[in-house]
N, CA and C atoms as a LAMMPS dump frame, in Angstrom:
ITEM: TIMESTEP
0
ITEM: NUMBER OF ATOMS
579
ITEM: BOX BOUNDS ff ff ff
-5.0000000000000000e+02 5.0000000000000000e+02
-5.0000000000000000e+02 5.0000000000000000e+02
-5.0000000000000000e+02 5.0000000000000000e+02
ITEM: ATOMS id mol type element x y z
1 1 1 N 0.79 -1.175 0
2 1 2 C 0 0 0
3 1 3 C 0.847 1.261 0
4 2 1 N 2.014 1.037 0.556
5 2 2 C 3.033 2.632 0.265
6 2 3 C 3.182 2.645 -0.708
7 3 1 N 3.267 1.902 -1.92
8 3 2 C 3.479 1.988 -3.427
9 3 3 C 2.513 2.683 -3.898
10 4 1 N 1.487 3.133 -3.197
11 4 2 C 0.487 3.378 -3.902
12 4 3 C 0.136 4.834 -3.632
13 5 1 N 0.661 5.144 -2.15
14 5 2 C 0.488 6.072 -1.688
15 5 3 C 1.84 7.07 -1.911
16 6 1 N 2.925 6.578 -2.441
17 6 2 C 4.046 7.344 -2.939
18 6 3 C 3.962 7.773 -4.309
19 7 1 N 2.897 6.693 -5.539
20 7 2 C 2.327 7.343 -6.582
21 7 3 C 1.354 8.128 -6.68
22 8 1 N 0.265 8.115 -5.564
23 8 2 C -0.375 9.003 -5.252
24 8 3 C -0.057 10.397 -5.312
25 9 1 N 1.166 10.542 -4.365
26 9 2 C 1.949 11.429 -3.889
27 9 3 C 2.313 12.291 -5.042
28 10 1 N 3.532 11.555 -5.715
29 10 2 C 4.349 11.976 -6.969
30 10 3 C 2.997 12.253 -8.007
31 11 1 N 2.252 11.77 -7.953
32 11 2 C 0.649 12.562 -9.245
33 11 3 C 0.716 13.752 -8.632
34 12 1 N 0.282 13.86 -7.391
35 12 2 C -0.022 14.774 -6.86
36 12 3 C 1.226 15.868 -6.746
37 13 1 N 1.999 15.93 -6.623
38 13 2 C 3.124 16.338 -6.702
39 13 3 C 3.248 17.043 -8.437
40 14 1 N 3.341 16.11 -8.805
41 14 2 C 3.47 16.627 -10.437
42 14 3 C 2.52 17.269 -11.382
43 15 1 N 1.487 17.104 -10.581
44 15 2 C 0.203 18.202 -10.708
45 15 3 C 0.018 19.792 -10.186
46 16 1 N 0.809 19.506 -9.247
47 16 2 C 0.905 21.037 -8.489
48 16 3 C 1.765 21.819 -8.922
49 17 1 N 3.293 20.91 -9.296
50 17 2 C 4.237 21.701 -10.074
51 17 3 C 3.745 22.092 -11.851
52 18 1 N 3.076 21.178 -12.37
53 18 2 C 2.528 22.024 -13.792
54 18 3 C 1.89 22.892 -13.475
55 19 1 N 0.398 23.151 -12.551
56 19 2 C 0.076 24.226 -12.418
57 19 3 C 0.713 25.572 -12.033
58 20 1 N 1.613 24.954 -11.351
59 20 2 C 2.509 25.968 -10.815
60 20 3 C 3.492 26.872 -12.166
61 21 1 N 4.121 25.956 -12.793
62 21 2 C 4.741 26.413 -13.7
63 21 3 C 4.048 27.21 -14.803
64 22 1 N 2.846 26.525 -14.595
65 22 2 C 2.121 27.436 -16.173
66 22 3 C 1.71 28.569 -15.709
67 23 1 N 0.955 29.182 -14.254
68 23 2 C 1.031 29.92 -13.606
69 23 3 C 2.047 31.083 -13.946
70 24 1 N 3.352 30.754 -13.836
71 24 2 C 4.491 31.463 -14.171
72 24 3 C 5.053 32.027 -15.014
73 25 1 N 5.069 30.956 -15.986
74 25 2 C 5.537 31.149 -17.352
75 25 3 C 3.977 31.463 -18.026
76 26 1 N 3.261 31.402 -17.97
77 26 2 C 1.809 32.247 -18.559
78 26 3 C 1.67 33.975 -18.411
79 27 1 N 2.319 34.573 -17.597
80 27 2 C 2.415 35.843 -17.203
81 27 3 C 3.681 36.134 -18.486
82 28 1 N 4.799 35.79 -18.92
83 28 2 C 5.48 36.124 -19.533
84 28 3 C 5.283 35.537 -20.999
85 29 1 N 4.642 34.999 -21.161
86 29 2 C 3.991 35.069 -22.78
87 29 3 C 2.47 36.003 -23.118
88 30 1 N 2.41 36.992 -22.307
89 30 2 C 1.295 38.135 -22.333
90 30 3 C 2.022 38.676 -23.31
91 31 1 N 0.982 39.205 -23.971
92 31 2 C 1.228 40.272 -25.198
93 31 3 C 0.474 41.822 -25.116
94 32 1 N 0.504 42.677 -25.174
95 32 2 C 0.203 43.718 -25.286
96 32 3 C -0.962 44.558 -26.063
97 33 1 N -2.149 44.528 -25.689
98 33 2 C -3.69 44.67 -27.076
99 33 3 C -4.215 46.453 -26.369
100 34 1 N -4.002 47.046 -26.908
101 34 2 C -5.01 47.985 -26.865
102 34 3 C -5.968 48.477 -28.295
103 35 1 N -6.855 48.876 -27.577
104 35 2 C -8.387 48.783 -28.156
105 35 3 C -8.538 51.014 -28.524
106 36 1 N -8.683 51.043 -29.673
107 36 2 C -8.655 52.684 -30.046
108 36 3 C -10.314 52.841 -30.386
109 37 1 N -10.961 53.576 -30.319
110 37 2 C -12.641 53.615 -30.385
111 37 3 C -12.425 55.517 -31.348
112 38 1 N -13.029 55.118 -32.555
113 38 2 C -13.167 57.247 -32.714
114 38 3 C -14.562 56.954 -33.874
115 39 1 N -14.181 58.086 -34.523
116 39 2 C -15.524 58.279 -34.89
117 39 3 C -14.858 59.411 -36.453
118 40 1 N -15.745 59.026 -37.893
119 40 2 C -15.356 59.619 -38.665
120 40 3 C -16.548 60.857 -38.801
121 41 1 N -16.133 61.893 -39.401
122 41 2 C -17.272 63.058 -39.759
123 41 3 C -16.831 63.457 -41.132
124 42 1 N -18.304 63.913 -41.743
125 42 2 C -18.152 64.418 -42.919
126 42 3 C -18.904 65.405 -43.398
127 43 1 N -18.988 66.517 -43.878
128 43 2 C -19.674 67.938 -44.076
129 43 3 C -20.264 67.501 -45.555
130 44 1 N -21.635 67.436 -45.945
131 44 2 C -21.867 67.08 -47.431
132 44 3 C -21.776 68.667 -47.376
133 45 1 N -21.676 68.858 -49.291
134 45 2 C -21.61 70.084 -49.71
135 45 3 C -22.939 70.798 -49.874
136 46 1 N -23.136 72.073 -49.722
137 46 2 C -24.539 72.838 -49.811
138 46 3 C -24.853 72.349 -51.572
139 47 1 N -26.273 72.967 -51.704
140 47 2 C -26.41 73.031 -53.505
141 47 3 C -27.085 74.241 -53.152
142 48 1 N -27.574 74.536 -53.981
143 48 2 C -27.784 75.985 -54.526
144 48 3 C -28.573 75.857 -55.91
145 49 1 N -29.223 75.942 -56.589
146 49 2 C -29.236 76.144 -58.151
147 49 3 C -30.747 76.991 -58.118
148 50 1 N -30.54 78.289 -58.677
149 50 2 C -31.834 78.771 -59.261
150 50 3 C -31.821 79.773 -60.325
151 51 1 N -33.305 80.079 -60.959
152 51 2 C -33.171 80.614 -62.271
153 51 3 C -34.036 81.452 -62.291
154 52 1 N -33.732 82.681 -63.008
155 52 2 C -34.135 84.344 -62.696
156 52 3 C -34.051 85.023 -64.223
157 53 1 N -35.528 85.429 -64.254
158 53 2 C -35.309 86.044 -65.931
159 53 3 C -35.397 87.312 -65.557
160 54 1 N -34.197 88.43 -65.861
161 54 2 C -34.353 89.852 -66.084
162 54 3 C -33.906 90.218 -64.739
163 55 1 N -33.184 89.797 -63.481
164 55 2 C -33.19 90.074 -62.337
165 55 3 C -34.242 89.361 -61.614
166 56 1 N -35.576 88.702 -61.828
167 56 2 C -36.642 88.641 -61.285
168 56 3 C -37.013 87.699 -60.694
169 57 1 N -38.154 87.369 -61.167
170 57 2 C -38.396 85.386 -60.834
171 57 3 C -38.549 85.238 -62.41
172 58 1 N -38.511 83.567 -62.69
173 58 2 C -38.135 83.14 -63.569
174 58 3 C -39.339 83.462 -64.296
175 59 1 N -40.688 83.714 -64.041
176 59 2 C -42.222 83.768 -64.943
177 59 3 C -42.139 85.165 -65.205
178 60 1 N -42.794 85.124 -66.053
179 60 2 C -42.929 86.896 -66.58
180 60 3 C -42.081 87.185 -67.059
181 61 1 N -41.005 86.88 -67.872
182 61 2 C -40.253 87.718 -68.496
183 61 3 C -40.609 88.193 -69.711
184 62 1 N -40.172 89.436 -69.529
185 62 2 C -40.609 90.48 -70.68
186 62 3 C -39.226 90.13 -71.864
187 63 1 N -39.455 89.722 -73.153
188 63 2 C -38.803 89.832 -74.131
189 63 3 C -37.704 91.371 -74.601
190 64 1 N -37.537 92.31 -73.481
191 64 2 C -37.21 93.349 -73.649
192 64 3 C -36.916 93.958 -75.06
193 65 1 N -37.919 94.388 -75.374
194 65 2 C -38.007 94.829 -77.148
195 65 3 C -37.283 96.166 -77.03
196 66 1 N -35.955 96.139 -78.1
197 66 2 C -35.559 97.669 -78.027
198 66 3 C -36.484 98.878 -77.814
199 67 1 N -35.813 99.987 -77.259
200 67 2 C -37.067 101.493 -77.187
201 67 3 C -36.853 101.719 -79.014
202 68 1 N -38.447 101.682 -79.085
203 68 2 C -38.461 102.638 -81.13
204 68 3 C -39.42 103.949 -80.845
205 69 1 N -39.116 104.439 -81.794
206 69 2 C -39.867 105.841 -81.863
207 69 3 C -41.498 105.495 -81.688
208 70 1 N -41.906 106.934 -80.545
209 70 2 C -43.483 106.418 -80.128
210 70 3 C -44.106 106.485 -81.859
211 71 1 N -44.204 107.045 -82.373
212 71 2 C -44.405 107.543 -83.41
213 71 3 C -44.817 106.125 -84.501
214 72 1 N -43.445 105.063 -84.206
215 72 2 C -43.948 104.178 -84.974
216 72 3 C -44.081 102.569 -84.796
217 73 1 N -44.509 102.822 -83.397
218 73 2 C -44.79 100.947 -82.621
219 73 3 C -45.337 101.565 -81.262
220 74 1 N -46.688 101.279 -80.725
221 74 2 C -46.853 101.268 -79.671
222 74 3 C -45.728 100.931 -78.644
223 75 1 N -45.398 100.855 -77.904
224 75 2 C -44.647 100.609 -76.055
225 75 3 C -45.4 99.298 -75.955
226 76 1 N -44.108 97.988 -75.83
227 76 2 C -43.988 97.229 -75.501
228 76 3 C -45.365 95.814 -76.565
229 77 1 N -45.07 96.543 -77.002
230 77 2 C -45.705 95.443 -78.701
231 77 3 C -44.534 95.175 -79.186
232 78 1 N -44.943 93.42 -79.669
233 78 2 C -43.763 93.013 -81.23
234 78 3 C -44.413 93.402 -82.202
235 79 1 N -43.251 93.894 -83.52
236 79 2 C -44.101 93.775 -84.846
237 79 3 C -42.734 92.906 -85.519
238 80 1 N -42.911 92.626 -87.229
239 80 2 C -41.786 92.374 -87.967
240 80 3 C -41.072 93.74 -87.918
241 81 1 N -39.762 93.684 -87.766
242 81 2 C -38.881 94.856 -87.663
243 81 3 C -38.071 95.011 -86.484
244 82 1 N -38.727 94.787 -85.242
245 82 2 C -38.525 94.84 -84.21
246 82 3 C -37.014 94.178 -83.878
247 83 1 N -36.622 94.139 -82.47
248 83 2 C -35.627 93.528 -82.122
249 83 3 C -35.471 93.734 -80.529
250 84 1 N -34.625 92.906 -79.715
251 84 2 C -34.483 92.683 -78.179
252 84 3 C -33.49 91.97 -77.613
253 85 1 N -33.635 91.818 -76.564
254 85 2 C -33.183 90.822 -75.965
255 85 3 C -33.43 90.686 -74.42
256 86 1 N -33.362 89.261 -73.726
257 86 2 C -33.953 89.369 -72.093
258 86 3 C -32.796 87.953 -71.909
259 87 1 N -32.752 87.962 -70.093
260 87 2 C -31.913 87.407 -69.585
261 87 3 C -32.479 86.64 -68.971
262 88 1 N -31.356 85.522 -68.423
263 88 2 C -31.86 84.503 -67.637
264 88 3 C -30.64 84.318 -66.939
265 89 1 N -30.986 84.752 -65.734
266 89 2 C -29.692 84.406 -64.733
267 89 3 C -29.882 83.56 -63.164
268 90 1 N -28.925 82.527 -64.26
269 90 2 C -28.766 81.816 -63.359
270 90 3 C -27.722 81.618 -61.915
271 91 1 N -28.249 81.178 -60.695
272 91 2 C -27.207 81.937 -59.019
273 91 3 C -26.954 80.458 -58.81
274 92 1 N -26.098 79.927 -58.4
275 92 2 C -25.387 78.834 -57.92
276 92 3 C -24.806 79.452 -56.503
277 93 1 N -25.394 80.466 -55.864
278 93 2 C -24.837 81.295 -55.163
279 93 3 C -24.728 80.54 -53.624
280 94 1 N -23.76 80.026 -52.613
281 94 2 C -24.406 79.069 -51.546
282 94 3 C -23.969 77.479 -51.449
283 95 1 N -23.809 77.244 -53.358
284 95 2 C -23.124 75.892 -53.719
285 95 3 C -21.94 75.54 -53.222
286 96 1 N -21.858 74.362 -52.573
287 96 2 C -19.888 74.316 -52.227
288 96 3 C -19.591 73.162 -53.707
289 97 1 N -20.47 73.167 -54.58
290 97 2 C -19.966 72.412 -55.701
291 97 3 C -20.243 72.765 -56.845
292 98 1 N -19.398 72.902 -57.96
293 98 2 C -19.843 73.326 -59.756
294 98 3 C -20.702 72.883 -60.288
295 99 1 N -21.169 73.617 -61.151
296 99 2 C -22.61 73.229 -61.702
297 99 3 C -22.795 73.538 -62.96
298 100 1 N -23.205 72.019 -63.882
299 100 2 C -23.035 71.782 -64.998
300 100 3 C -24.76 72.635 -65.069
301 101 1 N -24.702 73.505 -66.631
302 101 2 C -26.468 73.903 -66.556
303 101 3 C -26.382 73.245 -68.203
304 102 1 N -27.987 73.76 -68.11
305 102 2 C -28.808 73.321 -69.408
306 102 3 C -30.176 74.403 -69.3
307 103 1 N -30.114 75.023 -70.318
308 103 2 C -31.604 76.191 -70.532
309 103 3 C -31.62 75.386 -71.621
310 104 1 N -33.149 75.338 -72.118
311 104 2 C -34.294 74.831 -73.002
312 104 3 C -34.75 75.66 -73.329
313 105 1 N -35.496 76.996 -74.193
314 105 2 C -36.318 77.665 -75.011
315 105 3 C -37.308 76.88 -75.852
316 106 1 N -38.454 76.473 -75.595
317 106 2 C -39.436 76.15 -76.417
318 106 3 C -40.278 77.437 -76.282
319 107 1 N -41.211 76.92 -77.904
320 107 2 C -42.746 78.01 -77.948
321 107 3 C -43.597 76.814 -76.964
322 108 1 N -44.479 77.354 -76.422
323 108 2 C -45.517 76.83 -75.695
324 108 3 C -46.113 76.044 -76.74
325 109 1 N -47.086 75.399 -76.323
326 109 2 C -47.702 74.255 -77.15
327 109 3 C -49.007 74.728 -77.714
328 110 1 N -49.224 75.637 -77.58
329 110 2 C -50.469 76.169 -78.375
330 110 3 C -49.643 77.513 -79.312
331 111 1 N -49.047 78.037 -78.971
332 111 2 C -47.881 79.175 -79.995
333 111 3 C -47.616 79.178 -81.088
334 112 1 N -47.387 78.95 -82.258
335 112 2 C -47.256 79.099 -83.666
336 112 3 C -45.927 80.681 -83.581
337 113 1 N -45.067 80.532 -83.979
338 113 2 C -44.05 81.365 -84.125
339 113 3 C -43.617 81.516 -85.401
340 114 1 N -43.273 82.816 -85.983
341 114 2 C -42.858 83.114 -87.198
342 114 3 C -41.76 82.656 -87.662
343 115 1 N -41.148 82.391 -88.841
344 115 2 C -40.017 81.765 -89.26
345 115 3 C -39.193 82.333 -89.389
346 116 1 N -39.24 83.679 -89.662
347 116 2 C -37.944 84.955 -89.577
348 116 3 C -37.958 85.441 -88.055
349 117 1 N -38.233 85.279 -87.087
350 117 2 C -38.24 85.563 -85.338
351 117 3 C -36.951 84.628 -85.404
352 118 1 N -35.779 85.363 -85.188
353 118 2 C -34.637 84.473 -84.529
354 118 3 C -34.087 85.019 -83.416
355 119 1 N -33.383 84.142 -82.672
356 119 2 C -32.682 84.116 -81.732
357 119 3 C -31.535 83.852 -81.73
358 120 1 N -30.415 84.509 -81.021
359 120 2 C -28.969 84.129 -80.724
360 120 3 C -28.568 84.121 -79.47
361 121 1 N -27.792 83.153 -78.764
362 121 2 C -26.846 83.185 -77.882
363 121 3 C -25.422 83.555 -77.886
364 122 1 N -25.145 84.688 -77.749
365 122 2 C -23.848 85.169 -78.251
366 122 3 C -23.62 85.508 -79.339
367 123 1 N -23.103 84.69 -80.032
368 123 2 C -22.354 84.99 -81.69
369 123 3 C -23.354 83.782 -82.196
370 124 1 N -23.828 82.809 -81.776
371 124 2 C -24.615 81.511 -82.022
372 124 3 C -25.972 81.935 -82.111
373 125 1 N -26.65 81.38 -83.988
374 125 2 C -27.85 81.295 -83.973
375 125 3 C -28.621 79.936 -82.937
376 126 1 N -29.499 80.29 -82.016
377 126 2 C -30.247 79.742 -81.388
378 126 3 C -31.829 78.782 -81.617
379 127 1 N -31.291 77.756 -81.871
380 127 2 C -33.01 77.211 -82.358
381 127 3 C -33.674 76.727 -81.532
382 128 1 N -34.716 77.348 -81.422
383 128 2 C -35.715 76.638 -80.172
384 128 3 C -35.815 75.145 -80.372
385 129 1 N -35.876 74.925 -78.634
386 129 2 C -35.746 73.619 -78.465
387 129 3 C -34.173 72.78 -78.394
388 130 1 N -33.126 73.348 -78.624
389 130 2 C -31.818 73.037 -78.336
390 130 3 C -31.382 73.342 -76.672
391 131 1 N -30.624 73.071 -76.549
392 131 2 C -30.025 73.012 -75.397
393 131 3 C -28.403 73.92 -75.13
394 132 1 N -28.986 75.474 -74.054
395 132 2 C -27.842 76.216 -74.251
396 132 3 C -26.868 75.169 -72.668
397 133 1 N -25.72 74.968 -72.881
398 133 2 C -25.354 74.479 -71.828
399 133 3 C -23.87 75.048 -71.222
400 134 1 N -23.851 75.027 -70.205
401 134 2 C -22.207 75.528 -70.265
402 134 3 C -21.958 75.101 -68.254
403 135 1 N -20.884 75.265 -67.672
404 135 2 C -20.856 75.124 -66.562
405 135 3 C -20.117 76.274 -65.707
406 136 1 N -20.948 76.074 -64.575
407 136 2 C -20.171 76.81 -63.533
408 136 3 C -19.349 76.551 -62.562
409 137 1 N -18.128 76.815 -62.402
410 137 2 C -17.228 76.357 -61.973
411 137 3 C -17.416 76.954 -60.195
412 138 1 N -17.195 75.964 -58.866
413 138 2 C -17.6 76.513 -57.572
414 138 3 C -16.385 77.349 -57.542
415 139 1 N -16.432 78.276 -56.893
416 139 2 C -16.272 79.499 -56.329
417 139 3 C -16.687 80.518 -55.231
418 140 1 N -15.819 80.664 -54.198
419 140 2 C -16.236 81.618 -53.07
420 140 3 C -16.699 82.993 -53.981
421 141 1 N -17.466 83.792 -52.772
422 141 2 C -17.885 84.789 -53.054
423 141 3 C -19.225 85.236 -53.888
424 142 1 N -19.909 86.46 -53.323
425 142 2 C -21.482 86.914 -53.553
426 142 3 C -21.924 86.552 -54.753
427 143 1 N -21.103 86.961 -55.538
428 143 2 C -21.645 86.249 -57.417
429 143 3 C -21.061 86.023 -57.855
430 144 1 N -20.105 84.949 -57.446
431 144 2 C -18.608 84.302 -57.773
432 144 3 C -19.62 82.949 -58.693
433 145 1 N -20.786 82.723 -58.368
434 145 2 C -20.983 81.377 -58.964
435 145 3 C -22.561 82.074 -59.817
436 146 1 N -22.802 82.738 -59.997
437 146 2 C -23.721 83.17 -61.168
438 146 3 C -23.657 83.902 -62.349
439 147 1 N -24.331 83.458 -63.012
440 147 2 C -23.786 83.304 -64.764
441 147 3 C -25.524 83.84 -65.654
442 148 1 N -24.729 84.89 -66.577
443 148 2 C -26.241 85.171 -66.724
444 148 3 C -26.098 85.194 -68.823
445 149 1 N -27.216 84.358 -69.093
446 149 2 C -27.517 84.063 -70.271
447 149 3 C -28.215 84.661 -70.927
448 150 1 N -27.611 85.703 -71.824
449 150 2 C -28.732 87.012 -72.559
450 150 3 C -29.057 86.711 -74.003
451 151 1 N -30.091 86.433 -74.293
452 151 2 C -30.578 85.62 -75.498
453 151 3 C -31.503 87.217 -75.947
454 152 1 N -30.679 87.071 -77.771
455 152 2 C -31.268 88.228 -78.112
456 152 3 C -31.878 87.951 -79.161
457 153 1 N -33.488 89.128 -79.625
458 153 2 C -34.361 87.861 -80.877
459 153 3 C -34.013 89.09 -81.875
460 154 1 N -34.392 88.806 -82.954
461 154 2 C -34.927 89.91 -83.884
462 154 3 C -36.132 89.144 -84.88
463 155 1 N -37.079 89.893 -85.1
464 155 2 C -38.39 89.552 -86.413
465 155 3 C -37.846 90.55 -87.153
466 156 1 N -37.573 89.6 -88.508
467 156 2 C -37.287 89.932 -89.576
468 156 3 C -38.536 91.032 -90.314
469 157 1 N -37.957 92.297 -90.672
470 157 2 C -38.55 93.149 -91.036
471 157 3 C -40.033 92.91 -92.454
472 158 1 N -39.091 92.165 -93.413
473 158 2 C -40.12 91.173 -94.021
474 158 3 C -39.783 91.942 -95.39
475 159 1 N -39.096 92.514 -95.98
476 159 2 C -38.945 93.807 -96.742
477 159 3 C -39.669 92.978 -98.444
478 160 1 N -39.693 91.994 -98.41
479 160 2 C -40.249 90.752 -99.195
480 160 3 C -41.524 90.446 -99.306
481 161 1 N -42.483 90.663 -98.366
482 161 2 C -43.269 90.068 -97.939
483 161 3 C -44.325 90.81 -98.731
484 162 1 N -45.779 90.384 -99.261
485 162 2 C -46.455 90.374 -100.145
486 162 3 C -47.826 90.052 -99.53
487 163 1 N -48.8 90.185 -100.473
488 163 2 C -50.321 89.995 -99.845
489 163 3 C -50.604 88.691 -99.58
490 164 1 N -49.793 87.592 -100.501
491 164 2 C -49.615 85.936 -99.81
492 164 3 C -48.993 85.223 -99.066
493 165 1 N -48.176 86.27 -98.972
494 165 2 C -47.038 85.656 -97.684
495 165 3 C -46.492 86.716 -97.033
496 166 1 N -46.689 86.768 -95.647
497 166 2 C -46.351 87.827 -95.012
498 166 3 C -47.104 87.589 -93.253
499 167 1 N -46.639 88.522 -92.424
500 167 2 C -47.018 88.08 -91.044
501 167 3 C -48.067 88.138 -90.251
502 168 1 N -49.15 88.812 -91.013
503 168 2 C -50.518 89.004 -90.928
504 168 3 C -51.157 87.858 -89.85
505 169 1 N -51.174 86.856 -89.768
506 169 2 C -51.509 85.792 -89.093
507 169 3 C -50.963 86.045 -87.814
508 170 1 N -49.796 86.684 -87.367
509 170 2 C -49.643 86.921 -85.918
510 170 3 C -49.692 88.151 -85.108
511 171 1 N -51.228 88.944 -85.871
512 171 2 C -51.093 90.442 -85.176
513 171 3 C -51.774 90.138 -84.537
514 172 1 N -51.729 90.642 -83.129
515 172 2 C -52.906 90.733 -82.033
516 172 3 C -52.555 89.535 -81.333
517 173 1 N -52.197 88.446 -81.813
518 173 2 C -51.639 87.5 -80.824
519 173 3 C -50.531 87.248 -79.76
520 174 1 N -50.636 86.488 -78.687
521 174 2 C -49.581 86.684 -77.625
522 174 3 C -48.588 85.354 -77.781
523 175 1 N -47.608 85.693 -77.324
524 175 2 C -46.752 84.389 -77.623
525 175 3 C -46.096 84.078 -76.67
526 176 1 N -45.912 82.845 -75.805
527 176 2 C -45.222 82.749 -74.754
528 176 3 C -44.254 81.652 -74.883
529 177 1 N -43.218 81.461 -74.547
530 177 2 C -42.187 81.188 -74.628
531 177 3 C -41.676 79.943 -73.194
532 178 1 N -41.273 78.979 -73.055
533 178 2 C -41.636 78.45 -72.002
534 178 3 C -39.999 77.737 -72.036
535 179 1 N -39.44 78.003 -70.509
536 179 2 C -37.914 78.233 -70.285
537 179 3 C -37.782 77.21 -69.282
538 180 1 N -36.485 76.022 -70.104
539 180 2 C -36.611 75.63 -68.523
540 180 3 C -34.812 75.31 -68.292
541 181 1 N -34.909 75.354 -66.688
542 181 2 C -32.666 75.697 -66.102
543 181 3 C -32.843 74.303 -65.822
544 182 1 N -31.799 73.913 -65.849
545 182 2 C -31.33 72.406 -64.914
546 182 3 C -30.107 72.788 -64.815
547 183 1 N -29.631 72.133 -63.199
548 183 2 C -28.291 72.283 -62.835
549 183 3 C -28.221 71.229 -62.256
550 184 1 N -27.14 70.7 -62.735
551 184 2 C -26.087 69.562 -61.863
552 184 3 C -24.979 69.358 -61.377
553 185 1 N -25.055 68.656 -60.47
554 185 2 C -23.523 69.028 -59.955
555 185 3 C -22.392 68.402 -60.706
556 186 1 N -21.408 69.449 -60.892
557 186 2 C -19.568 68.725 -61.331
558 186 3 C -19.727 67.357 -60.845
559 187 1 N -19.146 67.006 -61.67
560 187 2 C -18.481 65.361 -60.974
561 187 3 C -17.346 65.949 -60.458
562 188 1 N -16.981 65.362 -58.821
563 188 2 C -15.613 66.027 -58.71
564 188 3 C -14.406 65.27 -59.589
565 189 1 N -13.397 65.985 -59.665
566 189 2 C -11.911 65.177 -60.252
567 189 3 C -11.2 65.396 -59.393
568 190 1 N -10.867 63.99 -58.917
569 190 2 C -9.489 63.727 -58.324
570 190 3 C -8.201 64.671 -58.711
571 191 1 N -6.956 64.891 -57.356
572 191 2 C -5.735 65.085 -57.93
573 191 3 C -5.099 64.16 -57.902
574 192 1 N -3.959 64.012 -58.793
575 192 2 C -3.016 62.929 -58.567
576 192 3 C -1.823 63.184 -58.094
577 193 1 N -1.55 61.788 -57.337
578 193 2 C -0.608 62.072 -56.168
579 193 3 C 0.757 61.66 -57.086
């Protein structure tokens, strides 16, 4: 029975020393973990986009017909002869991003328009229903980002025109003109590193 109680022993014995040892040597195979916690933020950019005929709001714009002698055109009538021009200005004013536009000029859908009534954008004959487009590049400052589009008409005087063909068909009638802005934003472009 001491044989049994001396293996007893030595188990017991050799149980206390592994625990013991791992105990020990477990403290010096620790490794070092810290834990960082934050938080990302991000400011989206403002937009801005609106559209203004003549200074105004965008409805009502007056075709601003040159001043002619009272003498020979009522105040603020078209005839053939005539000539003008009116604006459309557009404010990106507020935007923290560039803005691609697009103006549209159609006749309204009940309108009938003369064939010598033209229009230009700049140096460019203008045909209704095209698309004037151009962009605005963002920019600080009060009217750093508005851009104003002065579209000028003239009705052809008609110096041609005869008892069968001629503009007779559009006296007394009103003609409205129906405008529309779209703005989008730049795609941004990357710099390269």
């Amino acid at each position: 029975m001491k044989e049994k109680s001396y293996v007893a022993r030595l188990g017991a014995l050799a149980l206390v020393l592994t625990l013991m040892t791992t105990c020990l040597t477990g403290g010096t195979l620790a490794k070092f973990v810290t834990e960082v916690e934050g938080t990302a933020t991000a400011t989206v950019a403002a937009w801005n986009f609106e559209a203004a005929g003549n200074g105004t709001e965008f409805t009502g714009i007056d075709m601003g017909r040159t001043a002619y002698e009272g003498d020979t055109i009522k105040d603020t009538v078209l005839a053939p002869g005539t000539k003008g021009s009116f604006d459309i200005v557009l404010d990106g004013s507020g935007s923290e991003v560039g803005i691609d536009y697009s103006v549209t000029i159609t006749a309204a859908s009940d309108v009938d328009l003369p064939d010598d009534l033209i229009f230009n954008v700049g140096d460019t004959t203008y045909n209704l229903g095209g698309d004037i487009t151009g962009t605005i590049n963002y920019a600080d400052g009060a009217d750093a980002m508005k851009k104003t589009i002065t579209v000028n008409w003239e009705w052809d005087y008609g110096s041609d025109d005869t008892a069968a063909r001629n503009d007779n068909d559009y006296a007394g009638k009103s003609w409205t003109l129906d405008i529309k802005a779209t703005g989008t934003q730049v795609e941004p472009t990357s710099t390269t590193a």
